[in-house]
Each structure stands twice: as C-alpha cells, then as structure tokens.
C-alpha positions in Angstrom: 23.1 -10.2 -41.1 25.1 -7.8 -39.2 21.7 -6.3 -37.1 20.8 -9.7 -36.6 24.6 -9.8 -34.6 24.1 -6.9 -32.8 20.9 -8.0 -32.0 22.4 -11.6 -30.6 24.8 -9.3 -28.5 22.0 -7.2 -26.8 20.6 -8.0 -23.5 17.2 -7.8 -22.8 15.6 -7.8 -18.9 14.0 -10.9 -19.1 10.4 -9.8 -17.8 9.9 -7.8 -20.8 10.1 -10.6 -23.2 7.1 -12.0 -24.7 6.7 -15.7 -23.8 7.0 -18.8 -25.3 3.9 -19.4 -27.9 1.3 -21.4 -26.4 1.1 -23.4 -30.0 3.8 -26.0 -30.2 2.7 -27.2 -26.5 -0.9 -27.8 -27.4 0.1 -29.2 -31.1 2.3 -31.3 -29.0 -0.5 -32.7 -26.4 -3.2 -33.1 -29.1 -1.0 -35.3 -31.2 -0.2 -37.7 -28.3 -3.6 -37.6 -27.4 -4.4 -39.1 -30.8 -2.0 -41.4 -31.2 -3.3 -43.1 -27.6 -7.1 -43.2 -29.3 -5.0 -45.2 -32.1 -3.8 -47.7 -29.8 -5.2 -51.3 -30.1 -8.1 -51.9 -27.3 -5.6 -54.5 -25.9 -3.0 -52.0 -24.6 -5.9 -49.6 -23.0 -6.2 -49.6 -19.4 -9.6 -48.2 -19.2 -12.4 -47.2 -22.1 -11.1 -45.6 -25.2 -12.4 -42.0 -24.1 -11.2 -41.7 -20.7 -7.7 -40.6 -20.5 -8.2 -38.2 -23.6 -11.2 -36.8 -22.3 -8.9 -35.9 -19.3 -6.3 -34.5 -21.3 -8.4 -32.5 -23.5 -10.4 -31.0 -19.9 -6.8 -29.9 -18.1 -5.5 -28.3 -21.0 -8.6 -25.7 -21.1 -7.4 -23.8 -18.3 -3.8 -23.3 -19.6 -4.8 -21.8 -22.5 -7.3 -19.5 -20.0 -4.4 -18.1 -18.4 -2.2 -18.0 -21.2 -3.7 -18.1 -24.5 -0.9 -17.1 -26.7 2.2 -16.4 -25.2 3.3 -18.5 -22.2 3.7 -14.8 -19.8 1.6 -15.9 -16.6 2.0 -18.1 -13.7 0.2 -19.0 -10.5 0.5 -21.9 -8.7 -3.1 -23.8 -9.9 -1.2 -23.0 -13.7 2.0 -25.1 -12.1 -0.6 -28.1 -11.0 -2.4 -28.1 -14.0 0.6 -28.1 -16.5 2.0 -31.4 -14.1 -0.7 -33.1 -14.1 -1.3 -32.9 -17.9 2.2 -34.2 -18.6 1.6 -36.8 -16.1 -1.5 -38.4 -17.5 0.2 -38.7 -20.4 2.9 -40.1 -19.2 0.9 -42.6 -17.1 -1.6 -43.7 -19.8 1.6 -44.0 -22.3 3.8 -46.6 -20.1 0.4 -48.4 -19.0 0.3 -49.3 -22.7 4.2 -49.8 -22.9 3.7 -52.3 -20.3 0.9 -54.2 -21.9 2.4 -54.2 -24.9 5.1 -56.0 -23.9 3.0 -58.5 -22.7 1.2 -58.9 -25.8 4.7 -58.8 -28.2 6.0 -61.6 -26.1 3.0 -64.0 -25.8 0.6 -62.6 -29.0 0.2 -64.6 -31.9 1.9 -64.2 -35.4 -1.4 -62.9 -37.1 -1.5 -59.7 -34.7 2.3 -59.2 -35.3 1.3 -56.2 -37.6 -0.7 -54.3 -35.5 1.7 -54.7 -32.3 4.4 -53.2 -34.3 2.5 -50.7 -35.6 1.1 -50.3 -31.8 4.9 -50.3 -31.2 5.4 -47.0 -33.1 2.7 -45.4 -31.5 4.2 -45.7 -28.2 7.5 -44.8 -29.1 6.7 -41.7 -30.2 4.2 -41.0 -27.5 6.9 -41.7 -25.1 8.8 -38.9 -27.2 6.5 -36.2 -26.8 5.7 -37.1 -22.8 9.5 -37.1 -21.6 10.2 -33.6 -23.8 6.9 -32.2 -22.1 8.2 -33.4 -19.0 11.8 -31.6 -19.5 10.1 -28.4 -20.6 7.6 -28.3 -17.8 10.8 -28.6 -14.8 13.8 -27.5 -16.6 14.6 -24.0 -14.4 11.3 -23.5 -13.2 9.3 -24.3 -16.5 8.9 -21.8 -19.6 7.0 -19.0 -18.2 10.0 -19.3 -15.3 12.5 -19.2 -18.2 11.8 -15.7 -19.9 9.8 -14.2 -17.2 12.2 -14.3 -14.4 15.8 -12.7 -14.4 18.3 -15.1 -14.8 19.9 -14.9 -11.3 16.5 -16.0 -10.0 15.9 -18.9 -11.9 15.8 -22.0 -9.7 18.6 -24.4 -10.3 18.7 -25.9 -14.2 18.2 -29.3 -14.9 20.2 -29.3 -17.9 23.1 -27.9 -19.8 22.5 -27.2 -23.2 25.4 -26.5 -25.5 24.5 -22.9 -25.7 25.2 -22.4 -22.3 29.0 -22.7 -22.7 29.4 -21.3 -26.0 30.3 -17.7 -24.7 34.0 -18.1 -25.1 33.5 -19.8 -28.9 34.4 -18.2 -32.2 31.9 -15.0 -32.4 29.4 -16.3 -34.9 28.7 -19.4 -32.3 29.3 -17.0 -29.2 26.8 -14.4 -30.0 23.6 -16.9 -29.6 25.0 -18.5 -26.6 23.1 -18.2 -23.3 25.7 -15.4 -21.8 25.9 -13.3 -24.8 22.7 -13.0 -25.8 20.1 -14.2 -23.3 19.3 -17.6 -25.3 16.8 -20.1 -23.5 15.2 -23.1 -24.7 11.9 -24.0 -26.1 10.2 -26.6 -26.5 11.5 -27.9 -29.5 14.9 -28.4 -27.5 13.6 -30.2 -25.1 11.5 -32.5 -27.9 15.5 -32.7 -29.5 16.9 -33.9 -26.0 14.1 -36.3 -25.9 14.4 -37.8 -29.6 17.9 -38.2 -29.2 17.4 -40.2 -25.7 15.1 -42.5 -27.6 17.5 -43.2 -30.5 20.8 -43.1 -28.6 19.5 -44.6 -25.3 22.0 -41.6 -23.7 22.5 -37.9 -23.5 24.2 -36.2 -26.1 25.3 -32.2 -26.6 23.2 -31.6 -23.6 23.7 -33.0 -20.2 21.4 -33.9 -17.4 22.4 -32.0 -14.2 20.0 -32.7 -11.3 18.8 -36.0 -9.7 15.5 -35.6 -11.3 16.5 -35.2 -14.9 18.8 -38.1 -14.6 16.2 -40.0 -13.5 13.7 -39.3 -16.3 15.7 -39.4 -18.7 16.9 -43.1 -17.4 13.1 -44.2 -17.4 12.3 -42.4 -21.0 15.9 -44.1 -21.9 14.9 -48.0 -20.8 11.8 -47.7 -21.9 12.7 -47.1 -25.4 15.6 -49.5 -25.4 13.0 -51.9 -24.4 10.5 -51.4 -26.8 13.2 -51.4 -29.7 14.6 -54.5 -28.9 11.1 -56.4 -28.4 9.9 -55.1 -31.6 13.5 -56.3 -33.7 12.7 -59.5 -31.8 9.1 -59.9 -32.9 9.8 -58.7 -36.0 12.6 -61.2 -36.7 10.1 -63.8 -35.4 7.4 -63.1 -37.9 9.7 -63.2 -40.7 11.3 -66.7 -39.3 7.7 -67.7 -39.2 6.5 -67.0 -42.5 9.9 -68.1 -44.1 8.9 -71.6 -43.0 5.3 -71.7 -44.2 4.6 -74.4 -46.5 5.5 -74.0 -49.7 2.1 -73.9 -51.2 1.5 -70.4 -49.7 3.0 -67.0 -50.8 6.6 -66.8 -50.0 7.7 -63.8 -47.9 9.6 -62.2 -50.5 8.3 -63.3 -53.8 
C-alpha cells in the first residue's frame, strides 16, 4: 500500500506514458451499434444495415493507427474518431425522434416493444454523449497522456480529482496535481450516466460552451424520453385496468 503512495506521488512526463487501451472504446461502439440493429424497423431512418455498416467501416482505421494503446495522432485519426461518434449520435436521436412519435400516437398493442425500444435508446444515447466527452475533453485521449500538461488545449470539464490536491493525503495523492491523474473513458461514461439519471451535472462540472451544450442536448433528451415512457406506461396500465371483465386482469 505504501509503494502504491509513493507511486501516486511520482510524476511522470506525460509522453512516456502508455495510452489509453484501445478496448473499452471499441467494446463501447460495438455495443451501440447492436443495440441500433435491435431497434424496431419503425424508428430506422434508413435500411437496417446502413448506419452499422458505417460504424463498423470508420472504426477500422482507428484501430490501424492505434491497435492497442491510444499513443498516435494525426489529423485523418481526429476526423475519423468525430465522425464515428457522430454517426452514432445522428442515427441515435433520428430514432429518439421517431419514437416519440410513435409513443404518442402508437397503439396499446405495440406499447411493449416502444418501451423496450425506449431502453434501447436510452442507453445508446449513454454511450454516444460519453464517446462524445472523451473524444473533446482537452484535446481527446491520445491528447490527454501524450502531451504535457501545460500543452493541453483548454479542458472541457472539471472532474473532482482536479481539486483534490489540497485534501486529506490518501484523497490528495490520486488527484490530478499530485499524481498526474487523467480520465478515461469510463469517467466520461460516469459523467454521461449521471446526466441521464439526474438530468444535471454532478461531482464534475462542464466548463466550456461546448460541453454545456452537449450535455444540455444528452440532458433533454433523456428527460424527454423518461417522461414519455412513465406516460405511456401509465397509459397501458389505465388501459388494460379497464378491459372488460371477462379478460385477464392486469394483476391477477
């Protein structure tokens, strides 16, 4: 325990550090694409294979440059890694918006599948917006452990470890100052859950324009779909409560 301290308390120049694993961003991207091929025909914007196809094709490249370790960047890498999140992103609230459309005017007998549909999208939108934060935040994660930290563009968030330097030593030596700490992507999926749950930032704060902006579109978004689905849902049940009495009763 006490290396593990002294460790925490030792600086390291930031180009010799190894990269972020290339693993938890591709698990990431293949499980969004396949909850978008789960998605009812009726909240698809174009045939079923399109938009995966395309997110399965930009990714190839990425891994090219960086198979393992997230060490490498050129500008054609910067494009690519957009443009991945913002496919995503697009098919995602394409379907957000059509299912909308089909929670407020659908029938009772597709109730099911809307809210499971529902799901779907809410955790899509999820993985998009914390791909989003980790592809900008300082300059994106090859930025982050590549560059020294006086060179880093401008952050787009303050995380709680980047004011924990002055804290009791235990807290102090993993904050950013002490020890060098930066975020992965499993922050940035944190920052994201908890902007879908409490429709507002939490221990870490949005700094710049863009981040506030995002996280007001990922934030609406998921307030919207909640409050559709606990309407629907009601609905169904308020339905089926006043079947006639010859048929099943919801909760018998």
């Amino acid at each position: 325990m006490a290396r593990g301290r002294e460790t925490a308390r030792t600086r390291h120049p930031r180009h010799e550090r190894r990269g972020e694993a290339r693993l938890p961003a591709v698990a990431a991207t293949l499980t969004a694409i396949g909850l978008y091929l789960a998605l009812p025909q009726q909240l698809l914007i174009a045939p079923r294979s399109v938009l995966p196809a395309l997110e399965v094709l930009l990714p190839v490249p990425l891994i090219a440059i960086n198979p393992r370790r997230l060490t490498r960047q050129t500008r054609t890498f910067r494009v690519l890694s957009l443009a991945l999140v913002l496919t995503i992103a697009a098919g995602n609230l394409a379907a957000l918006g059509l299912l909308i459309e089909q929670l407020v005017y659908a029938k009772a007998a597709d109730g099911r599948s809307l809210l499971i549909a529902a799901l779907q999208v809410w955790l899509t939108n999820i993985i998009v917006f914390g791909l989003a934060y980790w592809e900008l935040d300082r300059g994106g994660p090859v930025s982050r452990t590549q560059q020294p930290r006086d060179e880093l563009p401008l952050a787009d968030f303050r995380f709680s470890q980047d004011e924990n330097d002055d804290a009791v030593g235990e807290v102090a030596d993993g904050a950013s100052k002490t020890s060098d700490w930066v975020p992965t992507l499993m922050d940035y999926l944190y920052v994201s859950v908890t902007n879908s749950t409490a429709f507002s930032p939490t221990d870490t704060m949005p700094l710049s324009t863009r981040a506030k902006l995002l996280m007001a579109v990922q934030g609406v978004a998921a307030l919207t779909t909640s409050l559709l689905v606990i309407a629907r849902a009601v609905s169904i049940l308020h339905r089926r409560t006043r079947e006639p009495s010859g048929r099943r009763p919801v909760f018998g």
